[in-house]
N, C-alpha and C positions, 0 to 999 in steps of 0.2 A: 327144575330149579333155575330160578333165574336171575343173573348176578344183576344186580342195577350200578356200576362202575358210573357210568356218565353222571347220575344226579351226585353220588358222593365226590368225586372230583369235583362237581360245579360248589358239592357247599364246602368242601375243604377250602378249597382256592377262595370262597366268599368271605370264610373266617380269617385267611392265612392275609386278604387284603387288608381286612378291619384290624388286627391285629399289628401288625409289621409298616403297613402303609395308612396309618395313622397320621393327622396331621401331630407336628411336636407342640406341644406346651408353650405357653407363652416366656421361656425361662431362654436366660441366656445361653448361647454357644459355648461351652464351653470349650471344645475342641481350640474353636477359632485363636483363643490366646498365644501366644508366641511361647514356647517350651523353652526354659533356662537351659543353656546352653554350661555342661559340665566343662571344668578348665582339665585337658587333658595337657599342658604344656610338661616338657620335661622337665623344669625347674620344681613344680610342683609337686611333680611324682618321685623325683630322687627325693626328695626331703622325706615325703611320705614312705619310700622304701627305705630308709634312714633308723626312722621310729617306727616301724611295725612292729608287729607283736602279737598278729597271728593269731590263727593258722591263715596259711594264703593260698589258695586252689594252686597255683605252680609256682615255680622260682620266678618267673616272666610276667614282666608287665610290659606294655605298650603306650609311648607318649609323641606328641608332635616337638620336633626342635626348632621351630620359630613359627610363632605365632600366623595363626592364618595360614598353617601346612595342612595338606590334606592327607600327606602319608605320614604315617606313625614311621617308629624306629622300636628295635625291640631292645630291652635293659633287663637285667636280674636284679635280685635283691640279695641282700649282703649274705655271705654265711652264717646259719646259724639262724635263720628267721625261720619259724614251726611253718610246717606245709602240712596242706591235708596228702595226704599218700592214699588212703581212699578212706571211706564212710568212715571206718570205726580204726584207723592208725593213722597218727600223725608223727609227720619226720621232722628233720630241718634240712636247710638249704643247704645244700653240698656240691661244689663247683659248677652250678648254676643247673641244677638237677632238684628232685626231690626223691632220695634214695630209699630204701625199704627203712623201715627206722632199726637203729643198732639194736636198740634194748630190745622186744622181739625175739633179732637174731639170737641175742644172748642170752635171754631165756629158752627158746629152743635148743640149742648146745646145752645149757644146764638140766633140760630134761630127757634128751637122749643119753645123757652121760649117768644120769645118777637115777 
């Protein structure tokens, strides 16, 4: 039996040119465009952690305190704004944590008890 490896490499590699190393279309670059630039300024984020209304992946968000900084600063959001606590329980904010949710807890105590 005899394996022919050399000609299937040669036509793999002649598809995987034609395919990949294609010249592009006569369409514009898209890439090229300059990407909008998100305002992460602090002013903007306390407001927005102000009015949230959730659920928020953690108590913590991250903002720049003057314009044109490149290191962020770390801020929570107020008590009582719903967090996810994982996939299927949602908490709220508690001393800048997001704790197991009460209600849960107290259905478990009411079903061990009764």
């Amino acid at each position: 039996m005899k394996i022919q490896a050399l000609p299937i490499i040669a036509v793999v590699a002649g598809l995987l040119s034609i395919v990949c190393g294609a010249p592009a279309a006569n369409e514009e670059n898209k890439r090229a465009e300059e990407p909008v630039k998100e305002d992460r300024s602090c002013k903007k984020r306390d407001a927005e952690a102000k009015t949230e209304k959730g659920p928020v992946l953690g108590c913590n968000y991250f903002c720049h305190e003057r314009e044109g900084d490149v290191s962020y600063v770390e801020k929570y959001y107020p008590d009582g704004v719903p967090c996810q606590y994982s996939d299927s329980l949602i908490s709220k904010c508690t001393n800048k944590e997001c704790p197991y949710p009460k209600e849960d807890m107290e259905q478990i105590k009411e079903n061990r008890e009764g």
